[in-house]
C-alpha positions, 0 to 999 in steps of 0.5 A, spaced: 718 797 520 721 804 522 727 804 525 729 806 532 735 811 530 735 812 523 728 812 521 730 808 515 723 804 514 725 797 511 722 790 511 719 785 516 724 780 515 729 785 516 734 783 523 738 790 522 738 795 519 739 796 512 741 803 513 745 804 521 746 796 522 741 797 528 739 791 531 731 791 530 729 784 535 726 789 540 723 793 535 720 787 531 718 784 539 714 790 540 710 791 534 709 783 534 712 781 528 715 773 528 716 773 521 720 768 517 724 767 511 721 765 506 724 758 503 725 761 496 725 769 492 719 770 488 723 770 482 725 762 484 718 760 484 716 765 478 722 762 474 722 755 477 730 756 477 730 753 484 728 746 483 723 746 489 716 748 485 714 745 478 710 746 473 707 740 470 709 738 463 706 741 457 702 735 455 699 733 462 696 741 462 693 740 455 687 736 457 686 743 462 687 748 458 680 751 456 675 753 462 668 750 460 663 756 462 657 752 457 655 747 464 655 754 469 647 756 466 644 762 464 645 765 472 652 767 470 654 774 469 661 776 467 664 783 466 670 785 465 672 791 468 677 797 466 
């Protein structure tokens, strides 16, 4: 999203501008962005240092540890691109 003074381009969730301060409600209006804060940073949900998303423990992820591609037949192709 561009700013209407500055022209300093910053994120959609942004109310001001980072760079002037300018309040971008009405810029955000106009191109029709609605865009809501997410509930944690992607570092949180990476890490898990929020507390909120959790990995299931080592032993209960054991018994889906391996992709078994031996029911899938002879129709399936895998190829790996570089």
């Amino acid at each position: 999203m561009k700013c209407d003074k500055c022209g300093f381009i910053s994120y959609d969730h942004n109310t001001a501008c980072p760079a002037c301060e300018k309040d971008l409600t009405m810029v955000r209006s106009r191109l029709g962005i609605h865009y809501v804060a997410p509930e944690i940073s992607l570092d949180e949900f990476f890490t898990g240092a929020s507390g909120l998303y959790q990995t299931a423990p080592a032993a209960a992820r054991d018994d889906q540890a391996e992709l078994d591609l031996d029911s899938v037949g002879d129709d399936f192709e895998f190829t790996l691109d570089d």
